[in-house]
SEKOL-873285 format. One record per residue: residue in one letter; x, z negated, y negated of N, C-alpha, C, O, CB in turn. Coordinates in Angstrom, 1 decimal, always signed. Atoms other than C-alpha are relative to their C-alpha. Glycine has a CB too. Layout:
<r 'A' <X Z Y> <X Z Y> <X Z Y> <X Z Y> <X Z Y>>,
...
! end
This chain:
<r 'X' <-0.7 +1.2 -0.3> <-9.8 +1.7 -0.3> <+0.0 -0.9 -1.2> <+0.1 -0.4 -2.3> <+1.5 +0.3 +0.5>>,
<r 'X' <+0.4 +0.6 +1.0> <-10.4 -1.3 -2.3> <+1.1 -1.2 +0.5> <+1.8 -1.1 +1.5> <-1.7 -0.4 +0.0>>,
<r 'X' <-0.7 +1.2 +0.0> <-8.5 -4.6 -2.9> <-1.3 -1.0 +0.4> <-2.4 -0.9 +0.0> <+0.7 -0.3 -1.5>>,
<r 'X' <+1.1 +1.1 -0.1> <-10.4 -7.6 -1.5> <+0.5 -1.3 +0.2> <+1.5 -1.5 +0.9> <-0.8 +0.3 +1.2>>,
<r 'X' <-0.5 +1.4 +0.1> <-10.0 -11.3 -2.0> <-1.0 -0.9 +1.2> <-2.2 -0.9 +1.0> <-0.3 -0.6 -1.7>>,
<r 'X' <+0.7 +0.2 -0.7> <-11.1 -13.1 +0.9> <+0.2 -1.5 +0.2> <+1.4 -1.7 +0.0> <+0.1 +0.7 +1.0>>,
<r 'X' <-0.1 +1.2 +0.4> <-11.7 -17.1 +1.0> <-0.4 -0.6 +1.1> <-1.2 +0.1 +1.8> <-0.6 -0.3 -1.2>>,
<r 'X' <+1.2 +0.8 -1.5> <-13.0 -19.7 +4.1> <+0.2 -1.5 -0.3> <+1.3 -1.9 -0.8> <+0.6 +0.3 +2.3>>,
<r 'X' <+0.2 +1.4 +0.0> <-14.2 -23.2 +4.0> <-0.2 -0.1 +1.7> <-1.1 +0.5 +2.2> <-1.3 -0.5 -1.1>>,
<r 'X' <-0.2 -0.1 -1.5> <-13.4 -23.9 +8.0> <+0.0 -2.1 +0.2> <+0.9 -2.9 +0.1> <+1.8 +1.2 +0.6>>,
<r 'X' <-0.1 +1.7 -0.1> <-14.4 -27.8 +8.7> <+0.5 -0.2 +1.4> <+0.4 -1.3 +1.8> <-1.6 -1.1 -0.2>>,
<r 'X' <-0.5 +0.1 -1.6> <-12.9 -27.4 +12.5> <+1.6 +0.5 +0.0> <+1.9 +1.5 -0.5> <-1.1 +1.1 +1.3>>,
<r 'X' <-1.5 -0.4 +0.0> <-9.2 -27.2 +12.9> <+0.6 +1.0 +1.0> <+1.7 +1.6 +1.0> <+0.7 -1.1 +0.3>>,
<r 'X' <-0.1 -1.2 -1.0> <-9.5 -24.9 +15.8> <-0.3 +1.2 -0.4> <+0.3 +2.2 +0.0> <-0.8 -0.1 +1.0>>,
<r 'X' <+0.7 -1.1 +0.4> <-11.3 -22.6 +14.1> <+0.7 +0.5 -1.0> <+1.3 +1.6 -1.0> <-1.4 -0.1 -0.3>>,
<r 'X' <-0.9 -0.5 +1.1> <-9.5 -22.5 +10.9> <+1.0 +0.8 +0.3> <+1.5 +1.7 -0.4> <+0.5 -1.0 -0.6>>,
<r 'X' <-1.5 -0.5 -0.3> <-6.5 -21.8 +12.7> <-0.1 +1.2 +1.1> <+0.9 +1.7 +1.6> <+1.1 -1.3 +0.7>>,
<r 'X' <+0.6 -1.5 -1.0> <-8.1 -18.8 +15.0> <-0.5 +1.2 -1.0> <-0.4 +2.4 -0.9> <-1.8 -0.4 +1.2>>,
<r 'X' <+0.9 -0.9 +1.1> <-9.9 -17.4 +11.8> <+1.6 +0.1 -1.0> <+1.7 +1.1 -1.7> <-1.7 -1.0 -0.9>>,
<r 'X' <-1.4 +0.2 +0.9> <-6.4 -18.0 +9.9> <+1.0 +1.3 +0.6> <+1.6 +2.2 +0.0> <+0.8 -1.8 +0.4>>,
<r 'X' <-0.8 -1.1 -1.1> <-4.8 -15.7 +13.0> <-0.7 +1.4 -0.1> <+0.0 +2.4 -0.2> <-0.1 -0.5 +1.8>>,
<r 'X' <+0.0 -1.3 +0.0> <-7.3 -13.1 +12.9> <-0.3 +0.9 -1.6> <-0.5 +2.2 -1.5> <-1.0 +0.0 +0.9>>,
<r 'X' <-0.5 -0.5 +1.3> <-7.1 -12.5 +8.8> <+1.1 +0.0 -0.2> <+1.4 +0.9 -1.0> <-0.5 -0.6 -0.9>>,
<r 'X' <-1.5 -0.5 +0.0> <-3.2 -12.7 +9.1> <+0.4 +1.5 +0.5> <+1.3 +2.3 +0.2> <+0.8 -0.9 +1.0>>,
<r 'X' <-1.0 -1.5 -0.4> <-3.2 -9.4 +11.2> <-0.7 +1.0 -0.7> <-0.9 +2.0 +0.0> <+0.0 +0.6 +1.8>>,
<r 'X' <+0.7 -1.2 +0.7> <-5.0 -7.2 +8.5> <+0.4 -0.7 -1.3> <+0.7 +0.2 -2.1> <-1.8 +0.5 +0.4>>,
<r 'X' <+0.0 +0.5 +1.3> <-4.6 -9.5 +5.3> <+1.5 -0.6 -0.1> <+2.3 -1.0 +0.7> <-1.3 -1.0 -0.3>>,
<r 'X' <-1.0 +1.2 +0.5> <-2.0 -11.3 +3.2> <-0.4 -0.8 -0.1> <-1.6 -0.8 -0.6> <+0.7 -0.1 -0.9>>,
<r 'X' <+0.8 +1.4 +0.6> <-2.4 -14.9 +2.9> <+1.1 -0.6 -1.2> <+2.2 -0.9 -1.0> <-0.3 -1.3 +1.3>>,
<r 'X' <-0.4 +0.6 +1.1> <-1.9 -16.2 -0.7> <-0.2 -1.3 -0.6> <+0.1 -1.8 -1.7> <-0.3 +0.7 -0.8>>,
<r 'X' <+0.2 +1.6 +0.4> <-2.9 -19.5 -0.8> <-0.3 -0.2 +1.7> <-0.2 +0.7 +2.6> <-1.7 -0.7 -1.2>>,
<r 'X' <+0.5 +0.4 -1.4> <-4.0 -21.8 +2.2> <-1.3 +0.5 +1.2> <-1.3 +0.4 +2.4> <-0.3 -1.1 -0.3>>,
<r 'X' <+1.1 -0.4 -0.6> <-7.5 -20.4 +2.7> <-0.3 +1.2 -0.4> <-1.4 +1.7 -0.1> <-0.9 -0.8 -0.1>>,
<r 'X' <+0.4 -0.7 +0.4> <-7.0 -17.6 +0.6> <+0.9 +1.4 +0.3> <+2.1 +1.6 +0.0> <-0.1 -0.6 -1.0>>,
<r 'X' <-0.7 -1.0 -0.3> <-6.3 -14.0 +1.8> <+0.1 +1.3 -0.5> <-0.7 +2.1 +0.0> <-0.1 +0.2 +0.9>>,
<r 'X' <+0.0 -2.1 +0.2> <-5.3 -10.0 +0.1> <-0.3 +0.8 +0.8> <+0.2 +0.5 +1.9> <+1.3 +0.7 -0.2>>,
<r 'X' <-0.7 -1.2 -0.7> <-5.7 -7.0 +1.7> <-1.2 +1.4 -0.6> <-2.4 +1.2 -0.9> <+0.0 -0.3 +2.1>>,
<r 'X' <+0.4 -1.1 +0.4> <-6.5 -3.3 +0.5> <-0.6 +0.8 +1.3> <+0.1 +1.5 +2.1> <+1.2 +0.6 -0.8>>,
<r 'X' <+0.5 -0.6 -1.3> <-9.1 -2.2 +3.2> <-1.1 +0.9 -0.8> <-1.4 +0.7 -2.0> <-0.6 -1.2 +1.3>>,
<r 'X' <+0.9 -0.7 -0.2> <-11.6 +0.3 +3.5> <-1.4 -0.4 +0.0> <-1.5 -1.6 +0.3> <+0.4 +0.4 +0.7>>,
<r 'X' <+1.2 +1.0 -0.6> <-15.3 -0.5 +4.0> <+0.0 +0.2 +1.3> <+0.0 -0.8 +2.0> <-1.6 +0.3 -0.5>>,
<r 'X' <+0.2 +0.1 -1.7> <-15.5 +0.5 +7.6> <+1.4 -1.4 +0.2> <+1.0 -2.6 +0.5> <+0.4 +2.0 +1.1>>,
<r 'X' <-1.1 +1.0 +0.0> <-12.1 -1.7 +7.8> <-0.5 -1.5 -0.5> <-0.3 -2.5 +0.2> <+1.3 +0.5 -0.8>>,
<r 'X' <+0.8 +1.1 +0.1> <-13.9 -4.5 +5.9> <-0.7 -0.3 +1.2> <-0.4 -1.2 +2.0> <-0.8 +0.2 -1.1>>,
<r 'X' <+0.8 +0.3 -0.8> <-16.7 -4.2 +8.1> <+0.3 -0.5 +1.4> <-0.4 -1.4 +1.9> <-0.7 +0.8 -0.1>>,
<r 'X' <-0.5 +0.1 -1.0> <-14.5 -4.2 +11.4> <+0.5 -1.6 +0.1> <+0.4 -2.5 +1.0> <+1.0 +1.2 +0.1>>,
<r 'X' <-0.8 +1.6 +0.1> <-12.7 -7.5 +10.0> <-1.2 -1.0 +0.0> <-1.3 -2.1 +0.5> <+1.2 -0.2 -1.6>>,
<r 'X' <+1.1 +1.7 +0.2> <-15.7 -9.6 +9.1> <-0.9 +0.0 +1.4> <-1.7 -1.0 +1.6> <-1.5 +0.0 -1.6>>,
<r 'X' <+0.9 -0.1 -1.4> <-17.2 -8.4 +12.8> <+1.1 -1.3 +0.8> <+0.7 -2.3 +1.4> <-0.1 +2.0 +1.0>>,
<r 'X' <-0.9 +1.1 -1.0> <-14.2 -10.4 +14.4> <+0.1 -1.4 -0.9> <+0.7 -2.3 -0.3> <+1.7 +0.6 +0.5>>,
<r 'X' <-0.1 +1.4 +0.7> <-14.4 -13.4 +11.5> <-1.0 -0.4 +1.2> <-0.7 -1.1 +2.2> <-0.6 -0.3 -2.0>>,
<r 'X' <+1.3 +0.3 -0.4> <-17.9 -13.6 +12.8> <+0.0 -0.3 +1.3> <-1.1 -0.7 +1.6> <-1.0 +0.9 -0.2>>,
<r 'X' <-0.2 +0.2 -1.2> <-16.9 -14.0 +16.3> <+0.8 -1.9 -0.3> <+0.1 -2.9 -0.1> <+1.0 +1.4 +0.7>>,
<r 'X' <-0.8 +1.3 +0.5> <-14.4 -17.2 +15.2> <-1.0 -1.0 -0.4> <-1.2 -1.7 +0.6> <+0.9 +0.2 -1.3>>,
<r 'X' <+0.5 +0.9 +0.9> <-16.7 -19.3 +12.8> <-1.5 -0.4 +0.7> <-2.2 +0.3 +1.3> <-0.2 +0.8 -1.6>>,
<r 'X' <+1.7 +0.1 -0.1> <-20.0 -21.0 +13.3> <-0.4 -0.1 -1.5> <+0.0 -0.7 -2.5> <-0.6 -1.4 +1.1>>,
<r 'X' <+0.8 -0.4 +1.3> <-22.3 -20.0 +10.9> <-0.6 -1.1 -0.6> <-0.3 -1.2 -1.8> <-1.1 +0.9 +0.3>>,
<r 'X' <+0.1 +0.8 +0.4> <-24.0 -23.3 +10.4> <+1.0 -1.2 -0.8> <+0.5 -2.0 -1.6> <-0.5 -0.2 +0.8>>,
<r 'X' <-1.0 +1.1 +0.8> <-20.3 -25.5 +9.2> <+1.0 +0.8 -0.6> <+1.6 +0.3 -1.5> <+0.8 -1.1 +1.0>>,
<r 'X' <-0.8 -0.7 +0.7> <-18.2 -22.7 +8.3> <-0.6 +1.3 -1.5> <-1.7 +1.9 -1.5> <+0.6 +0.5 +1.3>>,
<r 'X' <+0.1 -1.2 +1.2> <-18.1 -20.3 +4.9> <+1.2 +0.8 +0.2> <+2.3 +0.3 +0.6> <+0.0 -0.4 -1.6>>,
<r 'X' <-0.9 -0.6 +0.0> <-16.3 -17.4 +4.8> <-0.7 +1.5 -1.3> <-1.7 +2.2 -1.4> <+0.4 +0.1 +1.8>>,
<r 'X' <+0.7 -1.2 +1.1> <-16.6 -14.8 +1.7> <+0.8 +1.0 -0.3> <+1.9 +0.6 +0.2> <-0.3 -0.4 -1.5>>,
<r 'X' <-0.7 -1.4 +0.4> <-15.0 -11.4 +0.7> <-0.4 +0.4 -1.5> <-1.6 +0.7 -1.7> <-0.5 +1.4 +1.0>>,
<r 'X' <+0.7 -0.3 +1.0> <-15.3 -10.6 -2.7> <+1.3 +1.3 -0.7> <+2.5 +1.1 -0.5> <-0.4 -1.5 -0.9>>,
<r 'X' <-0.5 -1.4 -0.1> <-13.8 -6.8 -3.9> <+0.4 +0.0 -1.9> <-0.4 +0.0 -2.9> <-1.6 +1.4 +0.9>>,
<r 'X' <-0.3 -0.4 +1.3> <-11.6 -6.5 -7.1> <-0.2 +1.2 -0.1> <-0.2 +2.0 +0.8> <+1.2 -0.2 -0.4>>,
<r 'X' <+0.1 -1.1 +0.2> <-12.1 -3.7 -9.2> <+1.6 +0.8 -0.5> <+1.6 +1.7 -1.3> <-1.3 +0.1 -0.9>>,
<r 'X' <-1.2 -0.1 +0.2> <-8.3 -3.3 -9.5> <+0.6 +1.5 +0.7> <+0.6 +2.1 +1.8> <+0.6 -1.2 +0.4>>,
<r 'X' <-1.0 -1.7 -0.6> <-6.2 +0.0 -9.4> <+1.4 +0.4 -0.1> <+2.0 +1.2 +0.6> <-0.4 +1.3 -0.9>>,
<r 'X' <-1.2 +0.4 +0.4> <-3.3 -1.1 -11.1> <+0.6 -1.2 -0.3> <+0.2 -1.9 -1.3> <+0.1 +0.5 -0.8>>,
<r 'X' <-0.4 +1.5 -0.4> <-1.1 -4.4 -9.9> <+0.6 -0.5 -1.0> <+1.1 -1.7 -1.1> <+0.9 -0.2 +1.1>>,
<r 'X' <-0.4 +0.9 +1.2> <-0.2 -4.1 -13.7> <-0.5 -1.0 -1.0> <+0.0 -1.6 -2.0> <+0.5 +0.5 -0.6>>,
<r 'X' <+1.0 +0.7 +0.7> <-3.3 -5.5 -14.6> <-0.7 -1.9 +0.3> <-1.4 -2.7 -0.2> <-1.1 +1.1 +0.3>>,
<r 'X' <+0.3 +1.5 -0.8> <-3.2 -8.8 -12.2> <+0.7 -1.1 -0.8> <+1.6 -0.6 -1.4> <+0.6 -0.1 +1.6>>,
<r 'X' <-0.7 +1.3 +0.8> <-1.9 -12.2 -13.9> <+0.1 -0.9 +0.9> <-0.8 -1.6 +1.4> <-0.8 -0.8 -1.3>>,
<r 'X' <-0.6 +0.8 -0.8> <+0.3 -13.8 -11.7> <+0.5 -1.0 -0.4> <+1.4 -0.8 -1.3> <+0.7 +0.4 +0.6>>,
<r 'X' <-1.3 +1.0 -0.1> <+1.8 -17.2 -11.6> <+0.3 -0.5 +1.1> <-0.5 -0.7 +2.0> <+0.0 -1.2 -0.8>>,
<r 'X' <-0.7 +0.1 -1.4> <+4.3 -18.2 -9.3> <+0.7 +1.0 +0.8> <+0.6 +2.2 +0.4> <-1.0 -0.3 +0.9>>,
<r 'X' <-0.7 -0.7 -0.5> <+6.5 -16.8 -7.0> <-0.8 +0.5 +1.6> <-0.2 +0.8 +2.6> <+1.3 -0.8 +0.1>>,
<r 'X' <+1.1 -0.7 -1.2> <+3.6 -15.5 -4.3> <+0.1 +1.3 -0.5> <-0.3 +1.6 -1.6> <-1.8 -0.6 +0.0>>,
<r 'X' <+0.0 -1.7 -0.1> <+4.1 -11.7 -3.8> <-1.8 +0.4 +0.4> <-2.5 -0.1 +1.3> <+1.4 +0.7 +1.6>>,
<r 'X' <+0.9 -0.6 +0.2> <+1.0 -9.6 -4.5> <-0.6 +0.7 +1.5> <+0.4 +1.3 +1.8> <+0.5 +0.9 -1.0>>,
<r 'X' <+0.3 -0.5 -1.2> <-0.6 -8.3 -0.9> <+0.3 +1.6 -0.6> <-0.2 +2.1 -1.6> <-1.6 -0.5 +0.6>>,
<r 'X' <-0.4 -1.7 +0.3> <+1.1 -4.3 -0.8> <-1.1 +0.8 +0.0> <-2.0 +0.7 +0.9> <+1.0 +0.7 +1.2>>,
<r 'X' <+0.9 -0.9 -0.8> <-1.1 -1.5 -1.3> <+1.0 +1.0 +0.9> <+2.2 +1.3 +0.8> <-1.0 +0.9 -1.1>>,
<r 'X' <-0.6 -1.0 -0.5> <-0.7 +0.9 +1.3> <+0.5 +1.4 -0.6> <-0.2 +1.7 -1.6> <-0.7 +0.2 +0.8>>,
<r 'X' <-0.3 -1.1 +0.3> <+1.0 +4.1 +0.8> <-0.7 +1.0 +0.0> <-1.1 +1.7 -1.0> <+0.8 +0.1 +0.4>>,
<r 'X' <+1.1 -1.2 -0.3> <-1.0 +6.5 +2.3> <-0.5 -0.6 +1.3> <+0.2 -1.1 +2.2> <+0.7 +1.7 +0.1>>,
<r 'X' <+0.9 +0.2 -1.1> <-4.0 +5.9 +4.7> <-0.9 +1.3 +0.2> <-1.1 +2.2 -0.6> <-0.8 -1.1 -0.3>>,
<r 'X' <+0.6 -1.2 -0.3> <-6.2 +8.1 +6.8> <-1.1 -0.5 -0.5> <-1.1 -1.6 -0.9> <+0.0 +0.5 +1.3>>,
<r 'X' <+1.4 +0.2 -0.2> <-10.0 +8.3 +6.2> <-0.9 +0.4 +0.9> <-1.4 +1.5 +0.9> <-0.4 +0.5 -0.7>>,
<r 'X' <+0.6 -0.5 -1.0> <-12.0 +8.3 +9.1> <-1.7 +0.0 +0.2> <-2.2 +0.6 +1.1> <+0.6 -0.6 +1.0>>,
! end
């Protein structure tokens, strides 16, 4: 399980806000376009199968990019935006 920072440039307001809905039910969102969440690769892979359903490929971006973070004492926060939780315990399947 990895930490992943996930980002979208969405020029359609429909879309933004469908792609916005389906990174809310697996991620935190910490900025406007910008979302946490401590997933898995199969779990990555599951989530960017349903981005990829949302977005058209030609006007939209959408990126994932994977901290190498282990400890949330190493992050440099400003602001009052809470950190996306790691989970406690997960299965591996």
């Amino acid at each position: 399980m990895r930490l992943w920072v996930i980002v979208y440039d969405v020029a359609d307001d429909r879309r933004r806000r469908r792609l916005a809905g389906v990174l809310g039910r697996r991620a935190e969102r910490v900025q406007e376009s910008v979302f946490e969440a401590w997933l898995s690769g199969t779990e990555l892979h599951a989530l960017l199968a349903e981005v990829a359903a949302v977005i058209e490929p030609a006007a939209d971006a959408v990126r994932a990019y994977p901290l190498a973070l282990r400890d949330r004492s190493r992050r440099e926060t400003l602001g009052d935006q809470p950190p996306a939780p790691r989970p406690a315990a997960y299965w591996i399947g």
